[in-house]
Structures are given as structure tokens and as C-alpha cells.
N, C-alpha and C positions, 0 to 999 in steps of 0.2 A: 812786541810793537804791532801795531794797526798795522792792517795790509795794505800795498800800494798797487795801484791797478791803472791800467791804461784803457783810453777808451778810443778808437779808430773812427771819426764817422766816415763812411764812404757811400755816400751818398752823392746825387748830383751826376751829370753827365759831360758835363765840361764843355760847353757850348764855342766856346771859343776854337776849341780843336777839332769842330768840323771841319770836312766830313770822314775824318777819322775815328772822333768819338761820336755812338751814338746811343740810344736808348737802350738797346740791347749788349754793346759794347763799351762801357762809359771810360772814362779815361782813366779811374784808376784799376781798371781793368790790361790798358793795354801796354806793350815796351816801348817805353818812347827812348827811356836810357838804360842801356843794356841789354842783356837778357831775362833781364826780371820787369814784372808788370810795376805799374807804382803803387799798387797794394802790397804785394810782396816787398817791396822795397823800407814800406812802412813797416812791413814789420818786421824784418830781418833787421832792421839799425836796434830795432830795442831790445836784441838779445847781445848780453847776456842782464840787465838789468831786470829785464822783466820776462818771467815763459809764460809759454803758449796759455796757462792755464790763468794767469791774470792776464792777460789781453783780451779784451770786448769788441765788438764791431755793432755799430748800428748802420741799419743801413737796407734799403730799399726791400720787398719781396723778392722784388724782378731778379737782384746783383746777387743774392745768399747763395743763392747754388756755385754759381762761377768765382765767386770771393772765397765758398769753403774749400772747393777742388784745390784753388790757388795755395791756400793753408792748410794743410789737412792736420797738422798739428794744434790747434789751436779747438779745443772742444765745441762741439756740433752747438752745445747751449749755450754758447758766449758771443753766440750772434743773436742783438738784438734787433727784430724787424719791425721798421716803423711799417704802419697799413698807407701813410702815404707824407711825404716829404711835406716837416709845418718849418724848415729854420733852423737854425744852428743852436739856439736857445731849448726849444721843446727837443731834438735828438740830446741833447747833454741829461737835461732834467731825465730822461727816460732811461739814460745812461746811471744816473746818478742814483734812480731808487732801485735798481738789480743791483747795486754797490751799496747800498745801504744794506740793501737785505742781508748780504754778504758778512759786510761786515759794519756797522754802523759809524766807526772811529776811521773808515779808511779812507784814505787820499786819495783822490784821481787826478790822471794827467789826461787831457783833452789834446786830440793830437789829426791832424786830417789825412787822408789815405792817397793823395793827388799830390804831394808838395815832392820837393827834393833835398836832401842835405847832403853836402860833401862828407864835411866832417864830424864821421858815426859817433868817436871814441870823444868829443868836445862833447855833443847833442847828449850822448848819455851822462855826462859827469853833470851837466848844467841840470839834468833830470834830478837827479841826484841828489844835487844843491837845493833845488825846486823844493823837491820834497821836503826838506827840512825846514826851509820858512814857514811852507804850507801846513806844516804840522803845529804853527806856533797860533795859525789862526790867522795869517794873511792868502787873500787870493792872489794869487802869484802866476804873471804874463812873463813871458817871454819875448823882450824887445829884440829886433831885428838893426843891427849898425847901418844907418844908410848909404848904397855905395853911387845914392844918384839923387835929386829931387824928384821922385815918383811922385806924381796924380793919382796912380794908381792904389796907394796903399794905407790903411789908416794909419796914422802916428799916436805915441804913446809922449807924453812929457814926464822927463823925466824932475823929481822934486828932491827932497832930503834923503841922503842916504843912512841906511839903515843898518849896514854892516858887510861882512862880506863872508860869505857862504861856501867853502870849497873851493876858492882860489875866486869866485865870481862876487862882485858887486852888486849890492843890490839896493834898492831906491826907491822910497815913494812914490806910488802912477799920481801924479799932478792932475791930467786930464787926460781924454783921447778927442782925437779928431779926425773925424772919417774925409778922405780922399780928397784933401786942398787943391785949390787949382795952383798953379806953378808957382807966381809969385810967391805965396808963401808957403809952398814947401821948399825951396829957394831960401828963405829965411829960416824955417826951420831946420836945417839939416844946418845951415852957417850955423846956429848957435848950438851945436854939440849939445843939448840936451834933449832932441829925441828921435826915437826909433821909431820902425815901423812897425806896426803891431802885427803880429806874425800869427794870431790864432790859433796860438797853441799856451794853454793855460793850466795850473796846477794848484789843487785847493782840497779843502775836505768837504766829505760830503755832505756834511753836516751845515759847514758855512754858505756852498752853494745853495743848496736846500733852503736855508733862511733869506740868502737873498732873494731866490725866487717868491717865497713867501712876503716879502717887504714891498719887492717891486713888481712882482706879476702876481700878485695873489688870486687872479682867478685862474690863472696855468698850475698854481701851486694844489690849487682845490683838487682840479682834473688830475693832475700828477700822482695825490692823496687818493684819490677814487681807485686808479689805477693800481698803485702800489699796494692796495688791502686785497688786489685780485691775484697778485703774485703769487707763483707755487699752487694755484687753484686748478678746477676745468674750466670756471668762469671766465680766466686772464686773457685767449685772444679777445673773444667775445667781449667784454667790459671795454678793451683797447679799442677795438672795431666800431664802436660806438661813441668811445670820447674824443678817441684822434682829430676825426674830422673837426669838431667844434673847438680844437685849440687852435687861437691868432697865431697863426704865422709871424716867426720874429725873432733877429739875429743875436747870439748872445750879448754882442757891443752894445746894442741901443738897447735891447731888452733887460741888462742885466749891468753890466761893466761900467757903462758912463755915468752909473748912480751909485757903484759899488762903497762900499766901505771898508777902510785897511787894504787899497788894491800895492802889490808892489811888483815892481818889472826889473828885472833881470836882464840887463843889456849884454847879447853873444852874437860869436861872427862863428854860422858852422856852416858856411857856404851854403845857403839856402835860397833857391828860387822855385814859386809857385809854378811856374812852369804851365803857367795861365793865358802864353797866346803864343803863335809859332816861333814870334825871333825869340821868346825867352827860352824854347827849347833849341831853337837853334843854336843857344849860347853854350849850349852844355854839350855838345857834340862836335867834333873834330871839322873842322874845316881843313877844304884843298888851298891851294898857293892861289888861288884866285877868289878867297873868301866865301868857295859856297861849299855849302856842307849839302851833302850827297847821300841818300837811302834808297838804292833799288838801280836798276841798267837804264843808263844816262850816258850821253854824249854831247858836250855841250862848245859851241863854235862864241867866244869874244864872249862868254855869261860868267857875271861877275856878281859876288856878295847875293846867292839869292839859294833860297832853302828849295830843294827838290824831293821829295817824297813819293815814292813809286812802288806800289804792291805790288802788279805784277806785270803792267806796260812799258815798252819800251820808250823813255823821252829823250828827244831831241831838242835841242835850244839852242837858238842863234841871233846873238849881240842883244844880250837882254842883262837887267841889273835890276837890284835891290828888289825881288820878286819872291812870295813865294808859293809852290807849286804843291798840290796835294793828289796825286791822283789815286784813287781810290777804285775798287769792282762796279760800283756801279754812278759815282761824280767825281770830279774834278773842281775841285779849286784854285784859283789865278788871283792875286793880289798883289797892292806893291805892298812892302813893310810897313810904309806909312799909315797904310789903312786895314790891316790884320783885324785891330778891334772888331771890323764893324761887320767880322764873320758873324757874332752875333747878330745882327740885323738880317742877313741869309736863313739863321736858323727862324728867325721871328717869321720871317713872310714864310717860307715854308709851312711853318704851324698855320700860318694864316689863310693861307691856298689850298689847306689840305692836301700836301705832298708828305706825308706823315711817310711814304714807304722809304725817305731819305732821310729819317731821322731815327 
């Protein structure tokens, strides 16, 4: 049988989780839950399905050092290093021709290096099941059961089903639709047929490959360029020169909402992107006053508010729904309500040229 191979990107820096994630430290670099980074995390759930030696990482110059220390099992050559971050679409495609070379007839599963999932022994059977559609010549998502009307997340419709796979269901993707406002993700979630598109995908590489040929044919060209440099002395060099000139572009819009034979796989393995603080705060233990606590705190009437402390003493007193970042060299102060708009801190930062706090 064709080989099955996973591919990690861990790129990005996680903007939202300032000023704890930074450039040099990005978030799936650091322990937010537990004592493993959430790179390790990734890829500690995929054994025993998949070892060290079919797991890939693409993913920044800057990360490869501290990504390999993190894994030191996972071979020196199966990190691939984009020359600079184009998109979820171009890291896949770059993913997809070192798996080609590999092996032509092989499956990949697309999986990100930041997420969390509870449940390991679900995530790998549904992998599992994946693989087997994917082998039939479907590109095959992975829908997420909604346990809220999120803004936040693209949704997947779900259409005709197709059969059922390993104990999993599976279904025609109808459409997707990126980050509705409330009203109708409100509706969507009432009518039980869709998920949230959870960005993690399982296809061959063969079928990816064609889609990108169909629907980006000039990323396809560059891709083509690239992959005849594979196994060369020419391959950084050729990359170093194409990288930059490919559009930046996500694999949903780039590739997915035009897909053909797409089908989703709808599973509950406890999973949250763990994309701004309350959503980690959800995943760590609260006190009987609803704040979850990391570092030497004493807090007077402080209620429902995340506290994060490397290595300063904080005191709090009669404060709520807050949450607290302090870091070696800033501090962050927010209520919940306005988490998001950590990004907009990191934006004027780039803007101001305070680059030494990013």
C-alpha cells in the first residue's frame, strides 16, 4: 500500500497570544497546556499511527532549530523550510512535492502545530478512517461539531452521505463559508448540518497536486519549477528565487471552495485552536473563584480573570473578567471582551517600530 504521511505546518507566530508569543518564540513553540510545547503535542498524539520518519514540518528558517531540539526524533530532512511565509495553500503544495518524490501514490494528512485535541485515541482512528476515503480519490476535511455559534470559524455544509468509514460518517462538503457574522452562524449550527472547518485535511497527493493545477495554475507552474530542483545542489537556490513570487493564499479560498469530490468527516476529539487567551484559559484548571492562575499571585475580591506571570509577583484587588499577561519585558491588561484586539497591539507595534517587543 501507498505510504501515508503527515505533514505539521508550524509556521506563524500566534499574534493573538501576545506578549507571550513572539517572533523568536512563537506559540507553537511554547507550554501553554502542560508540560509539552504545542509542537510536541502535535506530534506526540500521532504516534502510534504515524513515526517520526513519516512526519514533515514545514515551517519558517527562524523555528527549524528550536522545532528540531523539540523533536529530535523525527529526521533532520523532514523539515521543510519555506525562505518566507506565502499561506496555508503554497506550505501544503511544498509539502505535497517532497511526498510526491517519496512516494507518488501517497496520502497526506495536513495538520497544524498550535491546535489542541483532548481526545488523542478518537483524532487517530478518524485519521485512520481519513485515510481510507482519501485513498478512493476524495479530498477529505475534517468537520468540527459546533459547541457554540462561533464568528470566529469557517463552517463546512454538510450534503449527501457517502457511507461510513471506521465507525465515522461521512458526507459530501456542500460548501464552506468563511467566518459568518452571528445571525447566521445562529442558524447554522440550528440546523445540524454544519461544522466548523477545523483545517485539517486528508487527500493524495496526486489529487491535491491537480487541484492546484486546475485552480492556481500559475502556484502549480512555480511548484513544478521547484520540484525538478529536488534532491539537487540547485533546490535551495531555485526555492530562493521562486518563493518570493508565489501569491500568498489560504488553502480554503485558494483551493477547497472550488474543490471537486470534497467530503467532511464530522468528529467531537475535544479540540480548540487555542487562538486567544479565554480559549486557553478554558483548558486549564480554575480556582472556586473562576480565575485560572500561572505564576505567584494573590488576589483580594478577583474573580473570572486569567493571570499569567513568568516571573513577577501580582497582586489584584476587586477586579473581574480580566486578563493578565506579564511577561520579562511587557505586560498585558484586558477585559475578555476585548482579547481579540491583542492583535491590533501587535499591528501598531510593527507600526511604531517597537520590533524589540515582538
Amino acid at each position: 500500500m501507498a505510504a501515508y504521511y503527515a505533514l505539521i505546518m508550524a509556521g506563524g507566530i500566534g499574534k493573538r497570544l501576545w506578549p507571550r508569543s513572539r517572533h523568536d518564540r512563537p506559540k507553537q513553540s511554547l507550554r501553554l497546556v502542560g508540560d509539552r510545547t504545542m509542537f510536541q503535542h502535535a506530534v506526540d498524539r500521532l504516534a502510534p499511527l504515524f513515526g517520526p520518519e513519516q512526519i514533515h514540518v514545514v515551517t519558517g528558517v527562524s523555528h527549524v532549530k528550536a522545532l528540531a531540539a523539540q523533536s529530535p526524533a523525527i529526521p533532520e530532512g523532514n523539515f521543510i523550510v519555506e525562505p518566507e511565509g506565502r499561506g496555508t495553500a503554497p506550505a501544503i503544495g511544498l509539502g505535497a512535492i517532497h511526498f510526491a518524490r517519496l512516494d507518488p501514490d501517497a496520502v497526506m494528512v495536513v495538520l497544524t502545530a498550535d491546535h489542541f485535541i483532548a481526545d488523542r485515541e478518537c483524532f487517530r482512528q478518524v485519521l485512520a478512517a481519513a485515510e481510507d476515503v482519501a485513498r478512493d480519490g476524495h479530498l477529505v476535511t475534517l468537520g468540527l461539531k459546533p459547541s457554540h455559534p462561533s464568528t470566529g470559524y469557517g463552517y463546512i455544509q454538510q450534503g449527501d452521505p457517502i457511507g461510513t468509514v471506521g465507525g465515522f460518517e461521512v458526507f459530501r462538503a456542500d460548501r464552506f463559508t468563511e467566518k459568518p457574522d452571528l445571525d447566521e452562524a445562529v442558524r447554522m449550527v440550528e440546523s445540524g448540518s454544519f461544522t466548523w472547518n477545523s483545517g485539517m485535511f486528508v487527500w493524495r497527493v496526486d489529487r491535491i497536486m491537480g487541484e492546484f493545477q486546475r485552480q492556481m495554475p500559475e502556484f502549480h507552474a512555480q511548484l513544478t519549477t521547484v520540484a525538478a530542483a529536488l534532491d539537487t545542489p540547485d533546490y535551495e537556490t531555485i526555492l530562493a528565487r521562486v518563493w518570493p513570487q508565489v501569491t500568498k493564499q489560504a488553502i480554503d479560498y485558494g483551493v477547497m471552495e472550488g474543490a471537486q469530490d470534497v467530503s467532511v468527516i464530522p468528529v467531537e476529539i475535544g479540540w480548540s485552536d487555542v487562538g486567544s487567551w479565554t480559549s486557553l484559559a478554558d483548558l486549564l484548571p480554575a480556582d472556586e473563584q473562576g480565575n485560572v492562575i500561572s505564576g505567584l499571585h494573590l488576589g483580594v475580591d478577583t474573580r473570572n480573570t486569567l493571570i499569567l506571570a513568568d516571573e513577577r509577583f501580582v497582586a489584584t484587588i476587586g477586579l473581574e473578567g480580566l486578563v493578565i499577561v506579564d511577561t520579562e519585558d511587557a505586560l498585558l491588561i484586558c477585559t475578555r471582551e476585548r482579547e481579540q484586539e491583542v492583535k491590533e497591539i501587535v499591528r501598531r507595534l510593527e507600526e511604531e517600530g517597537m520590533g524589540d517587543y515582538l
